[in-house]
N, C-alpha and C positions, 0 to 999 in steps of 0.2 A: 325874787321879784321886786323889781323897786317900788317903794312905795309911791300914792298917788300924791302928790302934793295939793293939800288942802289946808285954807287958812283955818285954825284949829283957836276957840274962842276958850278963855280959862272955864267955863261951865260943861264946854267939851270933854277937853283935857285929850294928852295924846293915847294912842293905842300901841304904840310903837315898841315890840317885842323884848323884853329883856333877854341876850342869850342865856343868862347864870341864874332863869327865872326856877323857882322849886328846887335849887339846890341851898345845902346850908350858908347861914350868914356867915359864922367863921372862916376868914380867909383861906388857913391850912387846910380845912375838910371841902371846902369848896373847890379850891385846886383840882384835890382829887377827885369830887363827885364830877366835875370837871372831863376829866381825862377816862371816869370810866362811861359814860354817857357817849363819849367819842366813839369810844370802840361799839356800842351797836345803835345809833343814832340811824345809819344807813343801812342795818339788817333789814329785812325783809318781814313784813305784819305777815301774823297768819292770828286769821279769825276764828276760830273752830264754836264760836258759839256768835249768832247776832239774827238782825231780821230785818236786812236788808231784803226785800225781793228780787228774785233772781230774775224776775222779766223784765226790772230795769238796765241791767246789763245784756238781755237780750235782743230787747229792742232798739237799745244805745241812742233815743233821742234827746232835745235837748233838753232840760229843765225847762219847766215852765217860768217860773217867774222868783225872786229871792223869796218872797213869804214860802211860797209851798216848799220852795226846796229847805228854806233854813228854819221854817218855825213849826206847818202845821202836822207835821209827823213826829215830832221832838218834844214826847208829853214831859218833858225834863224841863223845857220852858215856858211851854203854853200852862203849866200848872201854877208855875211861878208867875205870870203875867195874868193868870184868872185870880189870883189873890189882889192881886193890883186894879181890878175892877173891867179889867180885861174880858170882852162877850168872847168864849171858846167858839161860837158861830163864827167871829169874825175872823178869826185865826184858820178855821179850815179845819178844826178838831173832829176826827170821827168821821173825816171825809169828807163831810159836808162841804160845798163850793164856796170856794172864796172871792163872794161876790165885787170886793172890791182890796185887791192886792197891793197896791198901792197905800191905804188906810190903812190896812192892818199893819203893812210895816212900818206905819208913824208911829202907830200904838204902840210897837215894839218898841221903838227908836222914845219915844218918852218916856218910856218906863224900861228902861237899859238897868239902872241902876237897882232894882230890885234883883236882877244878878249877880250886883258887888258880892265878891267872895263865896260865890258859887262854884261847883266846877261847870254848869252849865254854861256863867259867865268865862269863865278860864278858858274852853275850848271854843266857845262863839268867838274870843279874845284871837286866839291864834288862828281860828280858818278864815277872819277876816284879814287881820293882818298878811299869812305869810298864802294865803290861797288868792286875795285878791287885792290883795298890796295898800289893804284900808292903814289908814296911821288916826286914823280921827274916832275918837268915841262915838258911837251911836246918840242922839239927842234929838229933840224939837227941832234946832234949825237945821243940823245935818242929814235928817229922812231923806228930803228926796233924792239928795245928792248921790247919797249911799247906795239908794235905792237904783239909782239910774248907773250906776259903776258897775254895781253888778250886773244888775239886768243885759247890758253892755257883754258883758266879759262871759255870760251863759249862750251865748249866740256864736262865741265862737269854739271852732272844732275839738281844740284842746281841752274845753269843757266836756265834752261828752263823756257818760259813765266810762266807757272803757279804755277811754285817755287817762280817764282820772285813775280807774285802777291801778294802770300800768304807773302812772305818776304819785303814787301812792306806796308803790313798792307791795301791791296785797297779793302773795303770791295763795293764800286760801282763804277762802271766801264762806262760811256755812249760813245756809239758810236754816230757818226754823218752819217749818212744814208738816201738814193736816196729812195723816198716815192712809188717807184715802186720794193723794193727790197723786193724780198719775206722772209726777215729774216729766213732763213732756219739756216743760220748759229747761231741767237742767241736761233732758237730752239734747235739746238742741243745739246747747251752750255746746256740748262735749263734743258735739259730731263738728261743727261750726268751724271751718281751718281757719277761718280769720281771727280766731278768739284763743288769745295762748294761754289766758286766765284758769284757775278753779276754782267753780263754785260746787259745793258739795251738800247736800239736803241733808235735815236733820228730823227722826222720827219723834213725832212731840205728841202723844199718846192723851192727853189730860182729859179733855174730853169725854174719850173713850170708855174713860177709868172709872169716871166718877158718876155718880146716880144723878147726884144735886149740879152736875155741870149743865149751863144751857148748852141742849143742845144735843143730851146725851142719847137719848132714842134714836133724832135722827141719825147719828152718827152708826150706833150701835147696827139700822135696818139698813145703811148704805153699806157697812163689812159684808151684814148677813148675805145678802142680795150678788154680792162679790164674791164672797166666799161658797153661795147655794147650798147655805143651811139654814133653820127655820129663827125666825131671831130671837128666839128665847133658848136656843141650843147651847146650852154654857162651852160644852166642847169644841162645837164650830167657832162660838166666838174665840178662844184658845188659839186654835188654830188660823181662823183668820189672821188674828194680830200676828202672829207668827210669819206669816205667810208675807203681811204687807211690810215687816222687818225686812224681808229678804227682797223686798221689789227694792225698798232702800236701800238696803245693802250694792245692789246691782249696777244703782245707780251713781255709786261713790260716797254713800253715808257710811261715817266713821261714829255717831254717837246718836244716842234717843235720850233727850231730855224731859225732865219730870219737872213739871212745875204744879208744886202741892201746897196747900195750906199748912200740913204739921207732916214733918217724915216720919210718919210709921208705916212700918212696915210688919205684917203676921199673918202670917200663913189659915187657912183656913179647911176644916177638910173637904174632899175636894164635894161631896154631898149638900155638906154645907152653904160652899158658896155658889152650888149651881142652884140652889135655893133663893139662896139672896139673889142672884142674876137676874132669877126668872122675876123675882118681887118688883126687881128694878127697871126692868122693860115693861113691866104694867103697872111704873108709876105709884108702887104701893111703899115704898120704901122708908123706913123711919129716917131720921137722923143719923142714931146711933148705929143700922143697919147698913147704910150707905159708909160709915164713918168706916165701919168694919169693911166689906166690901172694896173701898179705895185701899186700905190698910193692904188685906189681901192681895191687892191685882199690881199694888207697888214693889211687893214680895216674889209677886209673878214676875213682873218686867227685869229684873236681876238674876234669875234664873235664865229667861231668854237671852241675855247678855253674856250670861256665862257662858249658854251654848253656842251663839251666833256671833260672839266678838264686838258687837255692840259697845262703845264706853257708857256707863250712866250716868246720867248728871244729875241730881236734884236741886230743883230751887225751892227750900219752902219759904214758909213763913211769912207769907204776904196776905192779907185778908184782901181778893180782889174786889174795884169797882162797888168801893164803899160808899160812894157817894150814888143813893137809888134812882136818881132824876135824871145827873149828868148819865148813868151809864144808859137809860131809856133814850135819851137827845143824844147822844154821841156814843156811845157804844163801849167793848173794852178796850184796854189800854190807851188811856185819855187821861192818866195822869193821876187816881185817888186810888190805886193800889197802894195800899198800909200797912209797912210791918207791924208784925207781932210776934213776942216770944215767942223762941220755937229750942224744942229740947230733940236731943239726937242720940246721946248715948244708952238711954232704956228704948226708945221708941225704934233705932236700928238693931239692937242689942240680936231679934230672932231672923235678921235677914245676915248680918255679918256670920254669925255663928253654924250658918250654912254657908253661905258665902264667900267670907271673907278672907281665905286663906285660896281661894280658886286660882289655880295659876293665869294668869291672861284675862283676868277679870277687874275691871277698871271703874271704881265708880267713884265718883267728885262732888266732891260736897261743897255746894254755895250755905252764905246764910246773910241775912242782912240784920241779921239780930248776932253784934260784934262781942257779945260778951260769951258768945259760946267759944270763940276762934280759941280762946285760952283753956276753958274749960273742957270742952269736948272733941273740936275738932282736928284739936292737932295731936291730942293724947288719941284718938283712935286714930291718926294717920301717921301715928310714932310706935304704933304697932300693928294694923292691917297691914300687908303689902297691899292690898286693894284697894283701899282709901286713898283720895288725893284731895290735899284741901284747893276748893276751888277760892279766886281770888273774889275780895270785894267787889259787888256790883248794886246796881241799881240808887240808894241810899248811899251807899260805903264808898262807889268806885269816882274817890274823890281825893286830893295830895294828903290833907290830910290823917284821914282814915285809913288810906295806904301803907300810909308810916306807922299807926297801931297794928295795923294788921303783921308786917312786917314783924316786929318789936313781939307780938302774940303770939308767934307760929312758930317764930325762927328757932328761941331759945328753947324750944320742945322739941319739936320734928326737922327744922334744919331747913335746907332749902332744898332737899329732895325729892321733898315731899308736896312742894309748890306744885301749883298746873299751871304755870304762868299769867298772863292776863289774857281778857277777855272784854270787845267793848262791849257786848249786849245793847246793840242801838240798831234803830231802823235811821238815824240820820247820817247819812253814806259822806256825805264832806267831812263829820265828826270824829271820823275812824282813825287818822295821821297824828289827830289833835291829844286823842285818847290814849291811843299806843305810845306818844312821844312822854305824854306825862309821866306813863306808868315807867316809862323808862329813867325819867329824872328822879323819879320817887325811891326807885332802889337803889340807881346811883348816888344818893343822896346817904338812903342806912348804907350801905356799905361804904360809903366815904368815912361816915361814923367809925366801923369798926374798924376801920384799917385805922386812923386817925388814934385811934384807943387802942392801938395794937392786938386787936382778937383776932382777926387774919392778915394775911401779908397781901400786898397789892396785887402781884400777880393771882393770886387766890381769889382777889377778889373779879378781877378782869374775867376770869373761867367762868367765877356764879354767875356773874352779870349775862352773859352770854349765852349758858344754860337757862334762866330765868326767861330769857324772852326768847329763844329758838329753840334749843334742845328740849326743855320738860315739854313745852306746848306740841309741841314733835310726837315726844315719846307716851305722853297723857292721852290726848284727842287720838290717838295714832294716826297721824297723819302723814 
C-alpha cells in the first residue's frame, strides 16, 4: 500500500517500516535471517489459540470508528495509556460507550510515546503503516489527520472482517468460549457458503472449575439445568462437562484451555471431592478447599482429554483483575491481570505420571513467569511425549523475550518440542503484526546459528517452516 503522503514535523518523526526491522545488526547474520523470513513471510497464520469473537466475522460489518477498533479492546494499550493519566472511561475499557471517539483518539495520539519500545507500540507501528499506509508518528497535531484516514479507509469494502481475513492469510481462526455457549454462531459461519474461513471454538472451562471464580454457581446451575441433574450432583456435574466437550468437539474444537492461577493438578477421591462440590455450590467453601477442588477438576479436565482428544493448554500464573475498583467499573480483562511465580514440576508432577506418557494426549504449557522456560519447562517437554512448551504470551509475547525464550528451550528440548506461536489477542488488525514478528524473531536465532555454524542453512529453512506451520498443525491438531 503506498504510503499517505503527510508533512511529518521532527516531534513527529516518520513511521515508515524498516524491511530488516527485528533482524540482527550484523550484516552476515542478517543476510541470512533475511532469506529465512522469506521463505514463510507469505505462509498462512493459523490461530489456534485467541479471542477474537466469532460474530464479528459473522456479521462482517463495518468497524465502527479507529478508537473502538484499535484501542478499546486492546487491554495491552489502554493499560499503558491509563498510566499516562489516560480515563479507561474514555477509551471504551470494559465496553463502556465511547462517548466521544474522536477525543479518545487525541489522548491516544498525545501519549503515543509511552509505547516507545513496546511490543504494543511495534505492532500499532506496522498495522498503521502497512494496513493503512500511515508514514507519520501518532502526535498532538497529527490526531485528527490520522484519525480521519482511517476513519476514511474503514467504510470501505475491503475493510470488512472477512476481506481482512482473507487479506491476512488466517486460514484458522480459534475462539476462546463459555462451555455452555451453544455455538450457534460458529454454526453459522460453517454452514455459510459465502464464508471459506475457519473459525473453530475453544472449551475454556475456568469458571466452571473454580469455587472462588465469579460466577461459579451460576455457571455450575446452568450445566445442571442442561445436563437434568440436581446441582449439587458431583456426577451429573462430571458428566455434564463431558457432555458440553463433545458439543465442542462437534462443532470443530480442537483444544480446552485452562486458565489458572497456579498449575496444580491432584487427584482427589472421588467421595472426597463430591464433598467438597457439594460445600461449593453452597458457598461454604474455604480457601484452601476450593485450592484443592480446582487442583482436583484440573486433574479431571486431562483425563477427559485423554479420552476425548481434546489438546490442553494451560495458562497459569496470572493473579487476575488485581486492581478491586477498575475490575467493579470495567470488568475483566481490562488490563491489571499480574504475573506471578508459578512452579510446574511438583505441582504437574500427579497429572503427568498418569498422564503423561498417554498416546494422543497433548497438553501445552504456557507461562509468563520466563524463568521456568529453562527450569521446568522444557526439561519436562524433553522427556513427556505429551508436553509441548507453549510459546510466550501476554507479558513475554514480545522480540525480545522471544529470543530468551528461544535461547531457553532450544538448547534443552530442540524445536520439536515448540507449539509454534500464538497471538492471544481480541485485536483482530494485530494478528499479521504479531505473526510477522514471531517470524523475524526466529529467523533472526536461527540466522545466529547458522552464522555460528550449529546447523546448516537448509536445516535451518525446514525448522523455520515447522515452527510456524507444521508444529502448530501437529500440536493444536489442527
Amino acid at each position: 500500500m503506498t504510503a499517505i503522503a503527510t508533512a511529518t514535523t521532527a516531534a513527529e518523526g516518520s513511521m515508515l517500516l524498516d524491511p530488516d526491522r527485528l533482524f540482527p545488526a550484523d550484516p552476515t547474520t542478517r543476510a541470512i535471517a533475511r532469506g529465512l523470513h522469506a521463505t514463510v513471510a507469505d505462509l498462512p497464520i493459523l490461530s489456534p489459540h485467541g479471542h477474537v469473537p466469532a460474530r464479528l466475522l459473522l456479521d462482517d460489518e463495518a468497524f465502527p470508528d479507529p478508537t473502538r477498533l484499535l484501542l478499546s479492546g486492546d487491554h495491552y494499550v489502554t493499560r499503558l495509556l491509563q498510566t499516562a493519566g489516560v480515563d479507561p472511561a474514555e477509551l471504551g475499557v470494559g465496553g463502556v460507550e465511547v462517548r466521544d471517539p474522536r477525543r479518545a483518539w487525541r489522548s491516544f495520539c498525545e501519549n503515543w510515546d509511552v509505547l516507545s519500545g513496546t511490543a504494543s507500540g511495534y505492532w500499532l507501528t506496522d498495522e498503521l503503516s502497512r494496513l493503512f499506509g500511515i508514514d507519520r508518528e501518532p502526535s498532538a497535531s497529527s490526531a485528527d489527520a490520522l484519525y480521519d484516514v482511517i476513519a476514511d479507509r474503514l467504510q470501505q469494502p475491503n475493510f470488512r472482517p472477512r476481506r481482512l481475513l482473507d487479506r491476512f492469510r488466517i486460514e484458522v481462526l480459534a475462539t476462546t468460549d463459555d462451555p455452555m455457549d451453544d455455538l450457534d454462531v460458529h454454526r453459522a459461519l460453517a454452514d455459510d457458503a459465502h464464508f471459506d474461513g475457519r473459525v473453530i471454538p475453544t472449551f475454556r472451562p475456568d469458571a466452571y472449575l473454580d469455587p472462588e471464580a465469579p460466577g461459579f454457581l451460576r455457571g455450575v446451575e446452568r450445566l445442571a439445568q442442561w445436563h437434568g441433574t440436581p446441582t449439587d450432583d458431583y456426577t451429573g456435574y462430571l458428566e455434564g462437562l463431558e457432555s458440553r466437550r463433545a458439543h465442542f468437539i462437534a462443532h470443530g474444537a480442537t483444544s480446552a484451555d485452562h486458565g489458572v492461577v497456579d498449575a496444580l493438578a491432584e487427584p482427589l477421591a472421588s467421595d472426597e471431592a463430591a464433598a467438597l462440590f457439594r460445600r461449593a455450590v453452597r458457598s461454604e467453601s474455604t480457601p484452601a478447599e476450593a485450592r484443592a477442588f480446582r487442583a482436583h477438576m484440573l486433574f479431571q479436565m486431562a483425563g477427559m482429554s485423554v479420552r476425548d482428544g481434546l489438546v490442553m493448554t494451560i495458562h497459569p500464573g496470572v493473579l487476575r483483575n488485581h486492581h478491586t475498583e477498575t475490575y467493579r467499573s470495567f470488568g475483566p480483562d481490562t488490563g491489571h491481570d499480574i504475573p506471578v511465580a508459578t512452579e510446574y514440576t511438583r505441582n504437574l508432577r500427579p497429572l503427568l505420571e498418569e498422564y503423561g506418557l498417554a498416546p494422543d494426549f497433548h497438553l501445552v504449557l504456557f507461562t509468563v513467569d520466563e524463568t521456568t522456560f529453562s527450569r521446568e519447562i522444557a526439561p519436562l517437554a524433553g522427556f513427556y511425549p505429551s508436553v509441548f512448551i507453549g510459546p510466550p504470551w501476554w507479558f513475554l509475547d514480545a522480540p525480545d523475550a522471544i529470543l530468551r525464550f528461544r535461547a531457553a528451550t532450544t538448547e534443552i528440548a530442540g524445536f520439536s518440542r515448540s507449539a509454534g506461536f500464538i497471538d492471544d489477542t481480541r485485536a483482530f488488525l494485530s494478528i499479521p503484526a504479531r505473526h510477522d514478528m514471531a517470524r523475524r524473531v526466529d529467523a533472526s536465532y536461527l540466522a545466529r546459528l547458522v552464522a555460528e555454524g550449529r546447523i546448516g542453512r537448509a536445516r535451518a529453512q525446514r525448522i523455520i517452516v515447522d515452527l510456524t506451520d507444521a508444529q502448530p498443525r501437529k500440536v493444536f491438531k489442527l
